[in-house]
Backbone bond lengths (Angstrom), bond angles and torsions (degrees), N, CA, C in turn:
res aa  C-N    CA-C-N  psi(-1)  N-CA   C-N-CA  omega(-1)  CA-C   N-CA-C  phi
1 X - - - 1.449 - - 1.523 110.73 -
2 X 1.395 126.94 -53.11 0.967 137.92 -173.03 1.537 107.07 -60.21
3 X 1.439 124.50 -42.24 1.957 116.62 160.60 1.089 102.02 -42.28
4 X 1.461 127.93 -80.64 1.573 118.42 -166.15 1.250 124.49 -2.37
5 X 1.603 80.70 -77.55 1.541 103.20 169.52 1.503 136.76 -36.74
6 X 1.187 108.24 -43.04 1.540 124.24 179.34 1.793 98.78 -73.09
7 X 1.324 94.61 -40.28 1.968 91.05 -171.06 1.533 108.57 -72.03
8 X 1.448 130.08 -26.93 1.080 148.98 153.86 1.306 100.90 -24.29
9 X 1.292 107.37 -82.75 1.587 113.16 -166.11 1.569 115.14 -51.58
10 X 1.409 95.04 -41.93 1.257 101.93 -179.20 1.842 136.11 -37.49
11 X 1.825 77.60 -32.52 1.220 99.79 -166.89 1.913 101.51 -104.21
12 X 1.127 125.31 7.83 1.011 145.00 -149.41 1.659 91.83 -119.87
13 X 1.770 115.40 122.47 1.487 81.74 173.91 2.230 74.70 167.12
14 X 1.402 82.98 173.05 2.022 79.25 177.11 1.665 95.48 -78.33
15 X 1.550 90.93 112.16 1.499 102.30 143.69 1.596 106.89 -156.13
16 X 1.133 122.65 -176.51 1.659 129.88 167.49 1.414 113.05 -49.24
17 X 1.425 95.67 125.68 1.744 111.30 -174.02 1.537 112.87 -141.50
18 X 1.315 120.03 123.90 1.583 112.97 -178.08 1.663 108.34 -81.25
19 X 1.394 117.86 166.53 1.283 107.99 -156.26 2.031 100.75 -73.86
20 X 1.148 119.89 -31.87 1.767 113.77 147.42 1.304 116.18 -3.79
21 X 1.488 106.08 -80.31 1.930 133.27 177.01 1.309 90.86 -28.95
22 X 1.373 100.90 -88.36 1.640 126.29 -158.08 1.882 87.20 -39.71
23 X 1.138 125.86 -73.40 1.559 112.85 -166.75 1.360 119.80 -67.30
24 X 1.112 112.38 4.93 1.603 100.81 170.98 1.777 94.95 -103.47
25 X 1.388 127.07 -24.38 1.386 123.79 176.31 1.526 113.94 -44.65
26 X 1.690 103.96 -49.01 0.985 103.82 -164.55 1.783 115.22 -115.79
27 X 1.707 103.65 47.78 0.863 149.78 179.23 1.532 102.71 6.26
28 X 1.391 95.91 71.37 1.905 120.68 172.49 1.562 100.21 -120.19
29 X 1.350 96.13 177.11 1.853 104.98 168.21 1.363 113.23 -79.51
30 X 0.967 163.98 126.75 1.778 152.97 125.62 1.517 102.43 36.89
31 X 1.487 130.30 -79.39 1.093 146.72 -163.01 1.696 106.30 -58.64
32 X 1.123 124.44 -35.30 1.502 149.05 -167.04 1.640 93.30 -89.65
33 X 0.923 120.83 -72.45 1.584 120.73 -169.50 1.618 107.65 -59.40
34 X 1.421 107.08 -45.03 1.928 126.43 -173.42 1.863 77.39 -46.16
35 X 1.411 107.31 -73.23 2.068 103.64 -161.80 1.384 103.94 -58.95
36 X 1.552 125.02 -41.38 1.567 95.82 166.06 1.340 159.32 -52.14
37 X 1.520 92.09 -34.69 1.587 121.06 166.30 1.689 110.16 -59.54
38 X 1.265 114.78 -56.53 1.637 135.55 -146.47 1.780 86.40 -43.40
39 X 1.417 126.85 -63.19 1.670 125.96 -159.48 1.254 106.05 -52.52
40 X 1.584 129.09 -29.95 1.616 148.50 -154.78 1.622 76.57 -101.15
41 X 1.452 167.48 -112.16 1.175 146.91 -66.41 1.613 112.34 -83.01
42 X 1.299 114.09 -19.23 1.214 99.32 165.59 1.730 147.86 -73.00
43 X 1.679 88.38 -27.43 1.452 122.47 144.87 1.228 128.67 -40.50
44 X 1.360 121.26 -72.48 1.323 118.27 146.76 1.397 141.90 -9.64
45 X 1.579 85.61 -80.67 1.862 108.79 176.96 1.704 86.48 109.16
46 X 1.474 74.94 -176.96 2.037 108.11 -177.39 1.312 102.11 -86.49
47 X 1.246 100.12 115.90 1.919 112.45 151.30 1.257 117.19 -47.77
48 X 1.236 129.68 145.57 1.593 136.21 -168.22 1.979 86.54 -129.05
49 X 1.319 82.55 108.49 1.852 99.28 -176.01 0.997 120.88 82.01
50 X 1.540 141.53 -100.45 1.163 151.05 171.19 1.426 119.54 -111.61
51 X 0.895 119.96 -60.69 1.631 153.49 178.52 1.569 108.33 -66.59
52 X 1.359 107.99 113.47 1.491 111.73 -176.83 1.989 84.68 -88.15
53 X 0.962 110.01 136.88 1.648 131.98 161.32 1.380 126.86 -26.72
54 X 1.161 131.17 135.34 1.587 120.63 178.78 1.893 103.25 -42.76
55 X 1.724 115.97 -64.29 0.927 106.05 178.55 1.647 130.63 -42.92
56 X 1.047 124.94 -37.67 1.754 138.85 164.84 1.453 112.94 -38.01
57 X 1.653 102.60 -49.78 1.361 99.43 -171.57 1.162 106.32 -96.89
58 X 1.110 154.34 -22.40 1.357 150.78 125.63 1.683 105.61 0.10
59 X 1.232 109.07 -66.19 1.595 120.55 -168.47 1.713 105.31 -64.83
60 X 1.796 107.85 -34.37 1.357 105.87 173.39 1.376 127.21 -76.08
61 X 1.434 115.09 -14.45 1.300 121.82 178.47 1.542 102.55 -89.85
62 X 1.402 119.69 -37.16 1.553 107.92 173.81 1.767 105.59 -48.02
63 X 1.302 104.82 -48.39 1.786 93.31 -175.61 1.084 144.43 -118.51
64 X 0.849 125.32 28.12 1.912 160.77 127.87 1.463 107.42 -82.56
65 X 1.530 136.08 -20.39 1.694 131.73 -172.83 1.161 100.00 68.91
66 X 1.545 112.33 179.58 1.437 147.51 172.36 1.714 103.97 -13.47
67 X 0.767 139.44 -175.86 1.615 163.26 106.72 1.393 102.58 -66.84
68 X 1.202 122.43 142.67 1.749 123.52 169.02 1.529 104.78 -68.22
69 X 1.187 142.07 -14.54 1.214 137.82 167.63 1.308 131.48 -72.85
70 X 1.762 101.91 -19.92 1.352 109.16 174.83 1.845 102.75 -106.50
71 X 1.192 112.79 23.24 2.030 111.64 -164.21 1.892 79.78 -81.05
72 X 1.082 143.89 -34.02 1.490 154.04 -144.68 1.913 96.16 -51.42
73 X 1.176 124.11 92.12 1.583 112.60 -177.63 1.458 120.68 -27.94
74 X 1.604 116.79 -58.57 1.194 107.69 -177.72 1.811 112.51 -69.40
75 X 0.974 106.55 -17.04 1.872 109.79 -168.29 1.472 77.78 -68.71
76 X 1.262 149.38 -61.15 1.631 155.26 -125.97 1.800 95.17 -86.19
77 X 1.524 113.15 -39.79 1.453 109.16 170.08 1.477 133.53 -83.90
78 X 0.927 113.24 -15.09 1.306 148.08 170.45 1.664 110.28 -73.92
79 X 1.411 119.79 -41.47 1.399 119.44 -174.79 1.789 96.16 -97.99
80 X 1.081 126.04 -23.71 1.405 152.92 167.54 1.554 112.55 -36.86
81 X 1.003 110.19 -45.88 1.641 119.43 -160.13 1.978 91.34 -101.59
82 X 1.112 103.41 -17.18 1.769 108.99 165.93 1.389 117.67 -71.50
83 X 1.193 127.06 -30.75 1.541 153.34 -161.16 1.654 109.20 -82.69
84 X 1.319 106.80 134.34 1.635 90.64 167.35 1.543 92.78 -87.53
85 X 1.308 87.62 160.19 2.013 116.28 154.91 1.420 120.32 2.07
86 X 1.265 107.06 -71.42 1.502 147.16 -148.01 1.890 83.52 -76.03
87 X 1.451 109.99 -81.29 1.443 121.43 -172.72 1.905 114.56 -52.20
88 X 1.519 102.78 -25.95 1.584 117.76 -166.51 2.289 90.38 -62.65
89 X 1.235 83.28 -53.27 1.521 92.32 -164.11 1.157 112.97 -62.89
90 X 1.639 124.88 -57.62 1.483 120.89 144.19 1.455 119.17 4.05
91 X 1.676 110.37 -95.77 1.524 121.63 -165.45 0.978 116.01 -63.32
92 X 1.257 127.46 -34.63 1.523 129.78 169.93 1.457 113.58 -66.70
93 X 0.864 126.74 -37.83 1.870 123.13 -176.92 1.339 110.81 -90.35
């Protein structure tokens, strides 16, 4: 069980995610995540297709935080050293 998990993460990380992704990341219902997001979408911006942009979700994790899948200390340094500067300080604080 515990691989899964690890491959999960693995696969878990800033890239393009439709808002689906994003609510199962942050392991709510659709309906639950849709009202969390809604105050943030202008912030964001518009998805182009399905998939809001690595940069987008970057911006969504600054303000909603983590996914509980990514709270894992070492997963957070590890995705960390992927990050510029600018975004590192963001998610972490």
């Amino acid at each position: 069980m515990k691989e899964k998990e690890a491959e999960q993460k693995h696969k878990v990380g800033l890239r393009p995610y439709t808002k689906s992704d994003l609510a199962g990341l942050y392991e709510m219902k659709h309906r639950a995540f849709y009202s969390l997001f809604k105050p943030h979408e202008a912030t964001v911006g518009v998805k182009l297709g399905r998939y809001y942009s690595s940069k987008q979700v970057e911006i969504i994790f600054q303000c909603l935080g983590l996914p509980p899948c990514m709270q894992d200390d070492a997963y957070i340094i590890k995705e960390e050293n992927k990050l510029n500067s600018s975004a590192r300080k963001n998610i972490l604080s």
